[in-house]
C-alpha positions in Angstrom: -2.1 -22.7 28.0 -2.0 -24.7 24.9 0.6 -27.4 25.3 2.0 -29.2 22.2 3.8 -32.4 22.9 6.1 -34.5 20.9 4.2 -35.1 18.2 4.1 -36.8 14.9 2.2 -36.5 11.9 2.1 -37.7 8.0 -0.1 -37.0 5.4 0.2 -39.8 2.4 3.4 -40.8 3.8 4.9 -37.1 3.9 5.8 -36.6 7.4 4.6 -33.0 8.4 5.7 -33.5 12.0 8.1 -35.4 14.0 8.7 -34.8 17.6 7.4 -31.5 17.3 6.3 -29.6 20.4 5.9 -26.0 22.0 3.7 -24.3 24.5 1.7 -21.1 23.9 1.0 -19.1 27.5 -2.5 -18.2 27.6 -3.4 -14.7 26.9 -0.4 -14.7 23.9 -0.8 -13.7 20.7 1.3 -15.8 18.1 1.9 -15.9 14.4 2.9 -19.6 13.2 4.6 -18.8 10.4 6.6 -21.6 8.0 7.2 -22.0 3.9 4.3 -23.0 1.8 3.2 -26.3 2.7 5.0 -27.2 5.5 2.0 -28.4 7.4 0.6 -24.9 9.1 -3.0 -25.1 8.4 -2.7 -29.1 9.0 -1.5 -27.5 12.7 -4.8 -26.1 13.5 -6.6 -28.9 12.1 -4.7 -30.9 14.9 -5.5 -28.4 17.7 -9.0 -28.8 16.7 -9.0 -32.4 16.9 -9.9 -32.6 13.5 -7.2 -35.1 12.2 -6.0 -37.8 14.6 -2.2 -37.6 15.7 0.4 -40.7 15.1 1.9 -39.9 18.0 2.2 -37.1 21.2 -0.4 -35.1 22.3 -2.0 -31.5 21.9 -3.9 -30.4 25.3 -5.7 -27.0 26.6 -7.0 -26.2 30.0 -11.1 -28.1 30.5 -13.3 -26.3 28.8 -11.5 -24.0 26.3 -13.4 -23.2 23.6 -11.2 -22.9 20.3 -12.6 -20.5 17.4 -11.9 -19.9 13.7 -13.3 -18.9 10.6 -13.8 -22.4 8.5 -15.9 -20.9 6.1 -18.2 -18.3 4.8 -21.6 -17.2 6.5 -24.3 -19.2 5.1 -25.9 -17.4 2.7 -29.2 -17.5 4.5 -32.3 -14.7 5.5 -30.7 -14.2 8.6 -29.7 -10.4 8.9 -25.8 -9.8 9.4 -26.6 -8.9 12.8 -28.4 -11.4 14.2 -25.8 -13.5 12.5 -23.2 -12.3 14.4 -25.0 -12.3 17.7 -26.1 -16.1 17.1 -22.6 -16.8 17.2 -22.5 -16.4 21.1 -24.7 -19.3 21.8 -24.8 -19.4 25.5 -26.1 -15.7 25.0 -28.7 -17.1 22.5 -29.8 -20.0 24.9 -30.3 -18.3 28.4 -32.5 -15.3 26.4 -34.6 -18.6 24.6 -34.7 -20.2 27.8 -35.4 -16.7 29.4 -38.7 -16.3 27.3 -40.1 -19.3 28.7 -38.8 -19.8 32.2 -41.3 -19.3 35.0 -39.5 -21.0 38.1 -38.1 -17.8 40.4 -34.7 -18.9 41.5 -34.2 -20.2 37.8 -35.2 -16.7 36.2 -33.0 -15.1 38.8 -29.8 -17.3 37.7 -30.6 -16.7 34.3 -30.6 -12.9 34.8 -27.3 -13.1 36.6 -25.8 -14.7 34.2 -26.9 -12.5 30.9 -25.4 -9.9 33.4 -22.2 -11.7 33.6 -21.6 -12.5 30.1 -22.5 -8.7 29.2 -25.5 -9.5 27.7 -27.1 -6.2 27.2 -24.1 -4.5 25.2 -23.9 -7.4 23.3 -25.7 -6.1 20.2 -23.6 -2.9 20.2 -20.3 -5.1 20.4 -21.8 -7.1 17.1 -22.3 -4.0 15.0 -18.9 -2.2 16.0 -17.2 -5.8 14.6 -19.3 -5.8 11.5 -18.8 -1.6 11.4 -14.9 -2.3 11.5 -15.0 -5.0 8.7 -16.8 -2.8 6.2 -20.4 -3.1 6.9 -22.3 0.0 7.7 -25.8 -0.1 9.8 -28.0 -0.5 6.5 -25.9 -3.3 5.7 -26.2 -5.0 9.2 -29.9 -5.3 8.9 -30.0 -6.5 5.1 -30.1 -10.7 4.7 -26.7 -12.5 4.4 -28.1 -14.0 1.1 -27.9 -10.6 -0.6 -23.8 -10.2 0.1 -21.1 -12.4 -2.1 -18.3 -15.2 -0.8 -15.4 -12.8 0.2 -18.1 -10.3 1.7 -19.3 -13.6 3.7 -15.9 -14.6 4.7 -16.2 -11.0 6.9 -19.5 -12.1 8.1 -17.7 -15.3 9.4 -14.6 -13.2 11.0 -17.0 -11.3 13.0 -18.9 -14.0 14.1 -15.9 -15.8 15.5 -14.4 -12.8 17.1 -17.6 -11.7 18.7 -17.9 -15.3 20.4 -14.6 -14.3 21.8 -13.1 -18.3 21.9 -10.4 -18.8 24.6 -8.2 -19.9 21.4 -8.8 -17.9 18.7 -6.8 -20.0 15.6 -7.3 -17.5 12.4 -5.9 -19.1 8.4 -4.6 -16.0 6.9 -7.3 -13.6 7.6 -6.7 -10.2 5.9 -7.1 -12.4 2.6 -10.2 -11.3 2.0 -10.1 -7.9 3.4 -9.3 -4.4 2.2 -6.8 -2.5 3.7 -9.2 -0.3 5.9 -10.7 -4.0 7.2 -7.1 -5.2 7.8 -5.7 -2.1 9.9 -9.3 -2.0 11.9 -8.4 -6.1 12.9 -4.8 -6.1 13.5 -6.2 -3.3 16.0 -8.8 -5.5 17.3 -6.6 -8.8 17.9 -3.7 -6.8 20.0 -6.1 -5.8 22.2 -8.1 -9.3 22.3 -8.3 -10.2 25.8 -7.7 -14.2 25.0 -4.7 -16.7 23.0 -4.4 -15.8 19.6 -2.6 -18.0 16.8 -2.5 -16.3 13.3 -1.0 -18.1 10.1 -0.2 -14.9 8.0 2.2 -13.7 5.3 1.0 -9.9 6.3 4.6 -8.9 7.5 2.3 -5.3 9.1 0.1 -7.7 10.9 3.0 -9.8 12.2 4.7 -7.1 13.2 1.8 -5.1 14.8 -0.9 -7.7 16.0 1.4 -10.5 18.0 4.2 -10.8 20.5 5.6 -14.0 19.6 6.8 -16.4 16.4 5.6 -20.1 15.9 8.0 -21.2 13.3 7.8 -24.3 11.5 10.5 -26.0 9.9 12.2 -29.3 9.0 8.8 -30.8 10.8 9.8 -29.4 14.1 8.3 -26.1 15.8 10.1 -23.1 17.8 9.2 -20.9 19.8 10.2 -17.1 19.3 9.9 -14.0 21.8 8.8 -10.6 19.8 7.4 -9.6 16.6 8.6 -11.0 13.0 11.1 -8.4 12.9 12.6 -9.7 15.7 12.1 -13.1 15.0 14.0 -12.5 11.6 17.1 -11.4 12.9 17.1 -13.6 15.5 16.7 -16.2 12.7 19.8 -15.1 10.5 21.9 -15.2 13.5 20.9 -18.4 14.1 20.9 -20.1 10.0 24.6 -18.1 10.5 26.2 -20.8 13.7 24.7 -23.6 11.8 26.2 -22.9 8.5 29.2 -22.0 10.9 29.0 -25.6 12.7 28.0 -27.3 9.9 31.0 -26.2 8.1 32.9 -27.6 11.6 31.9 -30.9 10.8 32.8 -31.0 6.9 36.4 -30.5 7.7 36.5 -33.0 10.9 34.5 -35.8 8.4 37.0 -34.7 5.5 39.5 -35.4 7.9 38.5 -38.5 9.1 37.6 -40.1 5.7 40.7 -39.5 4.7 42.1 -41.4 7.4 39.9 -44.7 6.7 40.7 -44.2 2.9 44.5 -44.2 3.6 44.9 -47.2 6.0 41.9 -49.0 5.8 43.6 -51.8 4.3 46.7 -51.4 6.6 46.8 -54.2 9.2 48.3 -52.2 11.5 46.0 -49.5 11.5 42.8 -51.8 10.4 41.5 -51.4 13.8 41.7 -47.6 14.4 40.3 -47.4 10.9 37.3 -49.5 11.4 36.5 -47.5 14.5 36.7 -44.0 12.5 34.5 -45.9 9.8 32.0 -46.8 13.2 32.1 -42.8 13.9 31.6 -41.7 10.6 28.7 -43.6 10.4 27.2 -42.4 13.5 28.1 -38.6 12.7 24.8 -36.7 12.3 25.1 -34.2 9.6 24.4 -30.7 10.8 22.2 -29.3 8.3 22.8 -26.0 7.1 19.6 -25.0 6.5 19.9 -21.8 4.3 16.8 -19.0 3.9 15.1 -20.3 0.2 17.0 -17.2 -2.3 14.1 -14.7 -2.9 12.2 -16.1 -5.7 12.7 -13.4 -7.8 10.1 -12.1 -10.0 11.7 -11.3 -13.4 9.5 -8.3 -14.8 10.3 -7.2 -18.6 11.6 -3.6 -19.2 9.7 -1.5 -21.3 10.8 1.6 -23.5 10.5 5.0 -21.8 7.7 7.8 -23.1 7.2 10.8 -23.3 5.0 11.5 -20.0 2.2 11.8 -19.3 1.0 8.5 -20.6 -2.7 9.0 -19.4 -4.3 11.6 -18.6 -8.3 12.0 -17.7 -10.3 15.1 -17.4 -13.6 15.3 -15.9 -14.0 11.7 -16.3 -16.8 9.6 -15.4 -17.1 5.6 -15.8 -19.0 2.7 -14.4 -21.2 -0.2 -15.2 -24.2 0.0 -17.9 -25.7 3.4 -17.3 -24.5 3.4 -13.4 -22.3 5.8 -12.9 -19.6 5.0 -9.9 -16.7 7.4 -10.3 -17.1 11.2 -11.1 -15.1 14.7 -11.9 -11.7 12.6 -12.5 -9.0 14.9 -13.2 -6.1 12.2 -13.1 -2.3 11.7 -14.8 -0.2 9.5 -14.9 3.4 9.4 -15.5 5.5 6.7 -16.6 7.8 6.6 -13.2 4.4 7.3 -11.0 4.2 4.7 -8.0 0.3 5.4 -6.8 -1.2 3.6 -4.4 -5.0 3.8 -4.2 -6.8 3.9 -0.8 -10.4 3.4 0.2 -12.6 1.1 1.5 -14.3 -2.0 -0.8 -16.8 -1.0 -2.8 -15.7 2.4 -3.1 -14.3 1.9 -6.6 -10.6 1.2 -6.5 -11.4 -2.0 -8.9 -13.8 0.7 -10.8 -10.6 2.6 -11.2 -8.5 0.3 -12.1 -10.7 -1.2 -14.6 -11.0 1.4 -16.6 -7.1 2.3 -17.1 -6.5 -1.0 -18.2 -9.1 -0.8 -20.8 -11.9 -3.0 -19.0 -14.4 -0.4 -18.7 -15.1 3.0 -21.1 -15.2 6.4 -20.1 -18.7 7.2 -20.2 -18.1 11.1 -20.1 -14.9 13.5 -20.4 -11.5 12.6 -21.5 -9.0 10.7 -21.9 -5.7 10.7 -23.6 -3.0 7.5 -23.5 0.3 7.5 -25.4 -0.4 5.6 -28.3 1.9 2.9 -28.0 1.0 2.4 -24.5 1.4 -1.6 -23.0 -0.6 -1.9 -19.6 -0.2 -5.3 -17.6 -3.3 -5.8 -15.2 -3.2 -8.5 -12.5 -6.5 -9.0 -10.3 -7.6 -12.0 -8.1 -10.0 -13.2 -10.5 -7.8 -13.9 -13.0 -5.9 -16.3 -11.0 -9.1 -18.1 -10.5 -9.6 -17.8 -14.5 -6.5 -20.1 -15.3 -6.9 -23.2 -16.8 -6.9 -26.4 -14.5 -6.4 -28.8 -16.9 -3.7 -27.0 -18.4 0.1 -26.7 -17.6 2.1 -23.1 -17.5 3.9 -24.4 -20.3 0.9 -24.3 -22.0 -0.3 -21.4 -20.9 2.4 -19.6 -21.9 2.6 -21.3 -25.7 -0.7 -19.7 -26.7 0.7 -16.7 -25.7 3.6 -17.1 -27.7 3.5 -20.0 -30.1 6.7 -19.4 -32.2 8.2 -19.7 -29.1 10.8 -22.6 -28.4 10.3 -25.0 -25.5 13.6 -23.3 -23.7 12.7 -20.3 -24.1 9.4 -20.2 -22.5 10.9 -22.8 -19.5 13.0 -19.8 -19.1 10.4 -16.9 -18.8 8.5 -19.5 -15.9 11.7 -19.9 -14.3 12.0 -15.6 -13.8 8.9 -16.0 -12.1 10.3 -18.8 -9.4 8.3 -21.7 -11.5 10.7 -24.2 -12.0 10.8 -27.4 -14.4 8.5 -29.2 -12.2 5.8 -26.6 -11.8 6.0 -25.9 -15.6 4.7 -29.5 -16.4 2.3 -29.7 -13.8 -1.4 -28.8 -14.7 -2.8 -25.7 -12.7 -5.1 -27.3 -10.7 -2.5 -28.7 -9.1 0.2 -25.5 -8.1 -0.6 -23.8 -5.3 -1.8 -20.7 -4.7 1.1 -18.9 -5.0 2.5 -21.0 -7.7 -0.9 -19.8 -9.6 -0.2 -15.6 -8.4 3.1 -15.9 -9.7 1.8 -17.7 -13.1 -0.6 -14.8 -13.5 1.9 -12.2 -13.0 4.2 -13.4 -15.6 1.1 -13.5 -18.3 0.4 -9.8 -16.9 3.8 -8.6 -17.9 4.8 -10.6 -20.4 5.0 -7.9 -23.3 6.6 -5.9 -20.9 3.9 -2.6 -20.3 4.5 0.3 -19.4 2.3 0.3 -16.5 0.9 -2.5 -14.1 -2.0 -2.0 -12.8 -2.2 -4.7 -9.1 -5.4 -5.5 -7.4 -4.3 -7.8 -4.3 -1.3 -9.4 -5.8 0.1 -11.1 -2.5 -2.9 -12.9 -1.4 -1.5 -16.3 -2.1 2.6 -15.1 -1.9 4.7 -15.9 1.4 6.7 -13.4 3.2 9.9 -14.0 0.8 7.9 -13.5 -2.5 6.6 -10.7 -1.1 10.2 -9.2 -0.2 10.8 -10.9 -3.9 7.7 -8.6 -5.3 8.8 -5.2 -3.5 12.6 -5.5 -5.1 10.4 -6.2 -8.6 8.6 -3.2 -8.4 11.9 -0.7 -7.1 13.2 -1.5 -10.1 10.8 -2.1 -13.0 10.6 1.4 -15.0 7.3 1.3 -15.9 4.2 3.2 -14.2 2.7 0.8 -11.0 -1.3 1.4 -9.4 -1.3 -0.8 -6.6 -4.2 -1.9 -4.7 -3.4 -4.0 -1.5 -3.8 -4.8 1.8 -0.3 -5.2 2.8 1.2 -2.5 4.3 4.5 -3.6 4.2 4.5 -3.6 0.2 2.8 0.2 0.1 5.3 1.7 2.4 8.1 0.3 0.3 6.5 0.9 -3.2 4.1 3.5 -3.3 5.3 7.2 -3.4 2.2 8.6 -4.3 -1.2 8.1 -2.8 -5.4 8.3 -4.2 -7.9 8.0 -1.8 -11.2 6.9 -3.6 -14.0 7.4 -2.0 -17.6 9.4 -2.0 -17.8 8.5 -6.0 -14.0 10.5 -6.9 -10.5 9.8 -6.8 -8.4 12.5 -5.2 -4.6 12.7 -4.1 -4.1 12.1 -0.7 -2.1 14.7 1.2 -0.8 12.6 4.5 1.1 9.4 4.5 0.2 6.4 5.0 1.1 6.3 8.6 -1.4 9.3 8.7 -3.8 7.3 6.8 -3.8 4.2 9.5 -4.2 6.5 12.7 -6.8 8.2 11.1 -9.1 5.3 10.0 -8.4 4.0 14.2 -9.0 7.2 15.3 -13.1 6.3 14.6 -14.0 9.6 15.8 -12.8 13.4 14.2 -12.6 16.1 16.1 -15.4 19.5 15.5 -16.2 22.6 16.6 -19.7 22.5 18.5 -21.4 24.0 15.6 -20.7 20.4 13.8 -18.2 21.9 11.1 -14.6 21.0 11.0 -11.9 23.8 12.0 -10.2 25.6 9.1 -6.7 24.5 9.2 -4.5 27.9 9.3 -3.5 29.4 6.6 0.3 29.3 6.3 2.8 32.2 4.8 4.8 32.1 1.7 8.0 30.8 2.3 11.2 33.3 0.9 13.0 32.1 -2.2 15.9 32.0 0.4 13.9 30.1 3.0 13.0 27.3 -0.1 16.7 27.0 -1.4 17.7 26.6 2.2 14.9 23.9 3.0 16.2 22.0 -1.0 19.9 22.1 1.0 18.8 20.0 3.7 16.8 17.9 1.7 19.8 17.3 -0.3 22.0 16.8 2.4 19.6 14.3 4.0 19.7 12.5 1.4 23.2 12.1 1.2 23.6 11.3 4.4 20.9 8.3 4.1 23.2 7.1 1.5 25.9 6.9 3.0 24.5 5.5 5.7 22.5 2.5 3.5 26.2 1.5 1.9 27.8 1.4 5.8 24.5 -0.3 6.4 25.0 -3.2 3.7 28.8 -3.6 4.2 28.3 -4.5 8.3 25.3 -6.9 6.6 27.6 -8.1 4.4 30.1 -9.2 7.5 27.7 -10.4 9.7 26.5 -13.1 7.0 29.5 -14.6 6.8 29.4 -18.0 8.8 33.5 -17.7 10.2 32.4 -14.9 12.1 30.4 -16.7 14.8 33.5 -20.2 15.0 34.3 -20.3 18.4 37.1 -18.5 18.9 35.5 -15.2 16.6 32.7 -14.9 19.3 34.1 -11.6 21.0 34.3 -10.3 17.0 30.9 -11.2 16.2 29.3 -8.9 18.9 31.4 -5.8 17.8 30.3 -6.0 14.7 26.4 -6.7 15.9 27.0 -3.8 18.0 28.3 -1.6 15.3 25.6 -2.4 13.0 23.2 -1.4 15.9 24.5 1.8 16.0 24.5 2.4 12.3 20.6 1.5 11.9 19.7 3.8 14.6 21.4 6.3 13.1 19.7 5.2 9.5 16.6 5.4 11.2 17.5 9.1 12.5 19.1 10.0 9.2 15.6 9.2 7.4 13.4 10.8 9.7 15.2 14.0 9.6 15.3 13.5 5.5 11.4 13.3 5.4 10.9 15.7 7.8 13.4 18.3 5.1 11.3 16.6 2.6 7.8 17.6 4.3 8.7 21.0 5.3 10.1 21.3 1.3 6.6 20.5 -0.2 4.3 22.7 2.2 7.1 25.4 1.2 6.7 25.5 -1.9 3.0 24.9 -2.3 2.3 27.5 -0.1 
């Protein structure tokens, strides 16, 4: 059990913590989540006995051992494998010791003890981490020298989660993985035997990998029971009573201020005044703390074209005379919302490059509309901005007949407010930077925007923020991410590159994650995969039918969405939950129940018409 107790902490005067406190059970698994710099990482730190606290205390049972990835593997000789396995260092000292032991009864302890700590499987265990981070058993044996930081990072993961630490504290970990990586750990970690804490913005992983909410706020901690999901209405209900109370208290303080202002000065009523004064003055405001508006990302519109606006046949690209991507036969369209799937190194950046003009076709063709804007936004170039220079800045070599206002206002449609726009970039955070490079990306409003990892560095609301950009920018959007959340809610179309091609991929993405977990496919004991069966050609009549339902689906969804947003609309308002509107409240949360579970049938049976439509009419 991790117990956190009344503590207090400041860094350069900025309190982070005061009288904060919680306890984790063992065995849970917890995401601490909290707004950008509200002191989450500075948490662990804490736990780890890092940093030294003002006041209160942070205990864990004798002998714990706490885990977490504080950098990247060194880039030493060392093979990734023996890496790994050096990570379990009572492992590494009994076999040392084992080598050179000669007393009897010492040998025979030793042995027990390999036994107990599964010593022997202990190698397979290592490479079925590294497998399920992206290294395959060539790369396992090859130095760690010969693989980059973010590959490193990995290296790092698996070490820590083979050493299995009784509290496993893990910094936003699917930063530097793909999305194959990320579905394989959020997989691992709800089924790790031991106390988990994760700082994430991952909503998927939040969702998926933990049971419980750490959120920090206003310096103070709370415990939640369930998922984020759960966590977040929970939340609402609550920000909803406090507005509720909080608006209580206005009207009794009103109230009472009059009073004082009235007959202060009245000798008969001096006395009953001064006491209201006394009360006033002792009243605590109750804050009404309200959810930060989503920082909305402002993206330009562009003009519409005649589709496609690319389109590649027999392509083939990559770097010098390597060739990494072959037989392309790819378009595009202007309202296309293609996600691209694969593992790293595959060649979704390959891809990617060379529709935004960052790498030449090297064979076949390729035609663009020729007025064609394209907005590209990759990790690297958020690493590329200028320290020393302000946005502001930035943004006037961009557009140097620009006035002051105007370009104030284009940072402040990407959530960068007066502040941040005078501040040099070495000095915004990393989301601050993301959303800075996303506004130079689109700023002459392209067609299509090409994303490699956009939300590394965004919290869960500029996230939400980004999805709502992208549902209703009109231009063309290739997205490459490991955030599920964001691909379920943008992508409608889906690429799977891999084995030096880029095909469409038939299944959804749902289809995609059980099958990269599955490990293992099914064959027939000659080794081949079975034939799916052929299917028949559905009537005309059979088609129209199947186009009704579709239709009527979708209607239904609809109407369903607008009942949806009106009980929403209701619930957020803070009169519903004063004290004598309690009965009220629940009829409407109960009514609002029932309409998302029937939203959630309603949608189901709309992609189902919508599956059954497609294999219809392609058959």
């Amino acid at each position: 059990m991790l117990r956190i107790d009344d503590i207090t902490y400041a860094i350069e005067g900025r309190p982070l913590f005061e009288g904060a406190g919680a306890v984790i059970p063992e065995g849970h698994k917890v995401g601490l989540v909290g707004r950008n710099g509200t002191g989450k990482t500075t948490l662990f730190r804490l736990i780890r006995g890092e940093l030294s606290l003002e006041s209160g205390s942070i205990s864990l049972p004798k002998r714990a051992r706490i885990g977490g990835v504080a950098q990247e593997a060194s880039a030493t000789h060392v093979s990734l494998i023996n890496t790994v396995l050096a990570a379990d260092t009572e492992r590494s000292a009994l076999l040392e010791e084992s080598d050179k032991a000669t007393d009897p009864t010492r040998i025979a302890d030793i042995q027990t003890r390999l036994a107990d700590i599964d010593a022997w499987s202990a190698e397979a265990r290592a490479a079925s981490i590294l497998k399920g981070l992206g290294f395959d058993d060539d790369d396992q044996q090859r130095p760690c020298s010969d693989f980059s930081g973010g590959w490193r990072m990995r290296v790092a993961l698996a070490a820590v989660l083979f050493s299995q630490p009784d509290l496993l504290l893990l910094d936003e970990p699917t930063n530097y993985l793909d999305l194959e990586g990320a579905l394989w750990l959020e997989n691992y970690l709800a089924k790790y035997p031991h106390t988990i804490i994760i700082i994430s913005h991952d909503r998927g992983l939040l969702n998926r990998a933990v049971g419980s909410i750490l959120h920090l706020e206003d310096r103070k901690l709370t415990f939640y029971q369930g998922p984020y999901d759960q966590f977040a209405i929970q939340r609402a209900e609550k920000l909803a009573q406090a507005a509720a109370m909080a608006k209580k208290q206005e009207t009794r303080r009103a109230h009472m201020q009059s009073y004082v202002d009235r007959f202060r000065y009245q000798a008969s009523k001096a006395k009953q005044a001064q006491s209201r004064l006394k009360a006033l003055s002792k009243m605590q405001p109750i804050s009404s703390p309200q959810e930060a508006a989503l920082r909305a990302f402002n993206f330009p519109e562009p003009e519409e074209m005649s589709p496609p606006i690319i389109n590649v046949e027999g392509g083939v690209t990559g770097y010098g005379d390597t060739e990494i991507l072959r037989h392309l036969d790819l378009r595009i369209d202007q309202d296309d919302r293609i996600a691209l799937l694969g593992k790293n190194g595959q060649g979704k950046s390959t891809l990617a490059k060379l529709l935004s003009d960052r790498l030449p076709l090297m064979a076949g063709k390729m035609t663009k509309s020729g007025k064609l804007r394209i907005g590209y936004f990759a990790q690297h170039q958020v690493d590329e901005l200028f320290a020393d220079e302000t946005p502001i800045e930035h943004l006037r070599r961009l557009r140097p007949g620009e006035t002051p206002a105007r370009l104030r206002s284009r940072l402040a449609g990407f959530g960068l407010g007066p502040a941040q726009a005078e501040t040099v970039v070495g000095r915004l955070s990393g989301g601050q930077k993301a959303r800075l490079s996303l506004m130079i990306a689109t700023i002459d409003a392209p067609h299509m925007l090409i994303l490699d990892e956009p939300t590394n560095h965004l919290d869960i609301e500029s996230r939400e923020a980004l999805v709502v950009a992208l549902t209703n920018y009109s231009g063309a959007v290739i997205l490459v991410t490991h955030d599920m959340h964001l691909l379920s809610l943008v992508a409608d179309r889906l690429w799977l590159v891999s084995k030096g091609t880029v095909k469409p991929y038939d299944g959804d993405l749902e289809t995609y994650r059980t099958l990269l977990l599955a490990r293992e496919k099914p064959v027939s004991k000659s080794g081949a995969k079975p034939a799916p069966p052929k299917a028949k050609r559905a009537s005309r009549e059979a088609i129209q039918a199947l186009r009704s339902d579709v239709r009527k689906g979708e209607a239904r969804v609809s109407k369903l969405n607008q009942m949806r947003d009106k009980l929403a609309s209701k619930l957020a308002d803070p009169e519903l939950y004063e004290d004598d509107k309690k009965g009220e409240a629940e009829v409407w949360q109960r009514k609002y129940a029932e309409v998302m579970n029937g939203l959630d049938r309603a949608e189901s049976l709309w992609m189902s018409a919508l599956e059954k439509l497609e294999v219809a009419e392609a058959s």
